[in-house]
C-alpha positions as CSV (number, residue, x, y, z in Angstrom):
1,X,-17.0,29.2,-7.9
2,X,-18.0,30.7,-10.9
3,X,-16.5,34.7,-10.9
4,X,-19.8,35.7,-13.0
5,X,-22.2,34.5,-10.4
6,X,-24.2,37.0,-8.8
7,X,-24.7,38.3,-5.9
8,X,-29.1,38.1,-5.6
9,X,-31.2,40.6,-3.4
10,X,-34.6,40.2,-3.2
11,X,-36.4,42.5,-2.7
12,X,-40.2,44.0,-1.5
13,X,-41.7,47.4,-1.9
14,X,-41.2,48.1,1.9
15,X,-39.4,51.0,3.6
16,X,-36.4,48.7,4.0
17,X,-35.9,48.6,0.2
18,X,-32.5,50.9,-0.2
19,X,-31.2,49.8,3.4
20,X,-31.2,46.2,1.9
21,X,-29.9,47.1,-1.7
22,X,-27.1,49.1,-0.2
23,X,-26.2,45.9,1.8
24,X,-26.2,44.1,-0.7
25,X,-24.3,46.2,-2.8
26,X,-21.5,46.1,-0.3
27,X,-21.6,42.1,-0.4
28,X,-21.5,42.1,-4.0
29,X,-18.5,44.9,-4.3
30,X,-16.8,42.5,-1.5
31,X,-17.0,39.5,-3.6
32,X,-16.2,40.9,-6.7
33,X,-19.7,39.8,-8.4
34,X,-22.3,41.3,-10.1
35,X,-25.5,42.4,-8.4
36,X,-29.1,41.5,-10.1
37,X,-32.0,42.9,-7.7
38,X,-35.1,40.7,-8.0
39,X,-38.4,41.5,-7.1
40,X,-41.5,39.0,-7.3
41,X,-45.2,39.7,-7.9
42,X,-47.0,37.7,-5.8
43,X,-50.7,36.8,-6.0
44,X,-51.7,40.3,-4.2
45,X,-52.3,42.7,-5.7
46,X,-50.0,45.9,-6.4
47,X,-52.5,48.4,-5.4
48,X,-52.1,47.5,-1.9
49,X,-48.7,47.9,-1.7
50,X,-49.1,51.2,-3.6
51,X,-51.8,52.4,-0.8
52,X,-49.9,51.3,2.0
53,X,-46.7,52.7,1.3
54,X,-48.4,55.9,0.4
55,X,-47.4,56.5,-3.1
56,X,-50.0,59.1,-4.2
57,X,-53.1,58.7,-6.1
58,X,-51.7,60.4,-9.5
59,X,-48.8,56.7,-9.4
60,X,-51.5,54.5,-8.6
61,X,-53.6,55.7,-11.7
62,X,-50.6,55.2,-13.7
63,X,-50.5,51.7,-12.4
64,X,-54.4,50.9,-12.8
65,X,-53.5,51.2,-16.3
66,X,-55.2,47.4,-17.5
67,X,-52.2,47.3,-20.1
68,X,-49.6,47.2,-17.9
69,X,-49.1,43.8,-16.2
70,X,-47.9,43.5,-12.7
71,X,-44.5,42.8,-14.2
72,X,-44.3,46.2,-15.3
73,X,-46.2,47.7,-12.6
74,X,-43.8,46.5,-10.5
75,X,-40.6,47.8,-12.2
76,X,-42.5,51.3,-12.3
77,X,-42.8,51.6,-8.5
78,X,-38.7,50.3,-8.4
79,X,-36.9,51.8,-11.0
80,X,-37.5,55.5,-8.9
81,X,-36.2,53.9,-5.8
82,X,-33.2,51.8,-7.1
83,X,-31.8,54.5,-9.7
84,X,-30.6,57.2,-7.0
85,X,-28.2,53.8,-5.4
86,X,-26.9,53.4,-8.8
87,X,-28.6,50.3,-9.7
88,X,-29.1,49.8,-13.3
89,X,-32.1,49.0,-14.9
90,X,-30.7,45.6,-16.5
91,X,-29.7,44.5,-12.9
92,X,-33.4,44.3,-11.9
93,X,-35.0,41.4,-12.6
94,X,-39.3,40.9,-11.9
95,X,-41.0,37.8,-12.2
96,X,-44.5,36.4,-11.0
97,X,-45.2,33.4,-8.9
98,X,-45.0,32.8,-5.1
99,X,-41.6,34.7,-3.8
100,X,-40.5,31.8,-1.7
101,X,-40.3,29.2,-4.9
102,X,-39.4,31.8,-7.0
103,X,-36.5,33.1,-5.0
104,X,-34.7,30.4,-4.9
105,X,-35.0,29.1,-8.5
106,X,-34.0,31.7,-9.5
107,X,-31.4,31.6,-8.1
108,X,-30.1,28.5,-8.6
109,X,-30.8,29.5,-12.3
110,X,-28.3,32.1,-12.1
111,X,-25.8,29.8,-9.9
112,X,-26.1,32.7,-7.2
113,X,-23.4,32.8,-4.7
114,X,-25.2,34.5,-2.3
115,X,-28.9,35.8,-1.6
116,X,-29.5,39.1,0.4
117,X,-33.3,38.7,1.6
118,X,-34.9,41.6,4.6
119,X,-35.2,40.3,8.0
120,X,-39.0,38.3,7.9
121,X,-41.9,40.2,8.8
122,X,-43.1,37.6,11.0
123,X,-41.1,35.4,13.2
124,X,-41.7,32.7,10.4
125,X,-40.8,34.5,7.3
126,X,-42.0,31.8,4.5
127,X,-39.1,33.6,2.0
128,X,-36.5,32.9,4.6
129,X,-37.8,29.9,5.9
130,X,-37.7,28.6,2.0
131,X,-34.4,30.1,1.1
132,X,-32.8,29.2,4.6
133,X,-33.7,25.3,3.2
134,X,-33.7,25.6,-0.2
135,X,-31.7,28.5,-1.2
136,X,-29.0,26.6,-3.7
137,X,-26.1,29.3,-2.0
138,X,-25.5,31.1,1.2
139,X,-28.3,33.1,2.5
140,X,-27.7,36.8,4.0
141,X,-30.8,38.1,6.1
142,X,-30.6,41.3,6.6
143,X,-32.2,42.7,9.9
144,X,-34.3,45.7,9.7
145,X,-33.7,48.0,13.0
């Protein structure tokens, strides 16, 4: 195996975010790979993540902003979160399309070694469901307690 390949976590906005990223930070220091932390903009839109998770009106005005695209929008709302774990911001990665697809292209892209993902939110996760079938390396679900 490639010493360069990464370690992937991807991520959501949810109150599980740091739990998973200091998992997977521990996987990545144990195999003696680099971390990237993706997160995917799906076809919803940001604001609901924004209202749901409570992030204050004065961040969601930032992120109505028309000129920023989700991409960035999206980076905004992490970079806070991820910079108090030590995660640099060239380790995070944000892309658009439908997670499950885009998770594991990705990384198969980046011959992964292993992807971190958050236990599913439903019993039928379609991200782990996908990356448990597709997922071009070993798959790590992390359970939320």
């Amino acid at each position: 195996m490639n010493e360069l390949a990464p370690v992937v976590a991807a991520v959501d906005l949810g109150p599980h975010l740091e739990r998973l990223v200091r998992r997977a930070q521990r996987l990545a220091q144990c195999e003696h790979a680099p971390l990237v932390i993706l997160h995917v903009v799906g076809r919803d839109p940001l604001a609901e993540a924004v209202n749901h998770f409570d992030y204050g009106e004065l961040l969601l005005d930032e992120l109505a902003d028309p000129a920023l695209g989700a991409e960035e929008r999206a980076r905004r709302l992490l970079l806070p979160r991820l910079t108090p774990l030590g995660v640099s911001e060239s380790a995070i990665e944000v892309l658009a399309g439908p997670p499950a697809r885009v998770v594991s292209e990705r990384a198969e892209r980046i011959k992964a070694r292993l992807l971190v993902l958050g236990s599913p939110r439903s019993r039928f996760g379609s991200v782990a469901v996908h990356a448990a079938r597709h997922a071009p390396c070993d798959v790590h679900i992390h359970r939320h307690e």
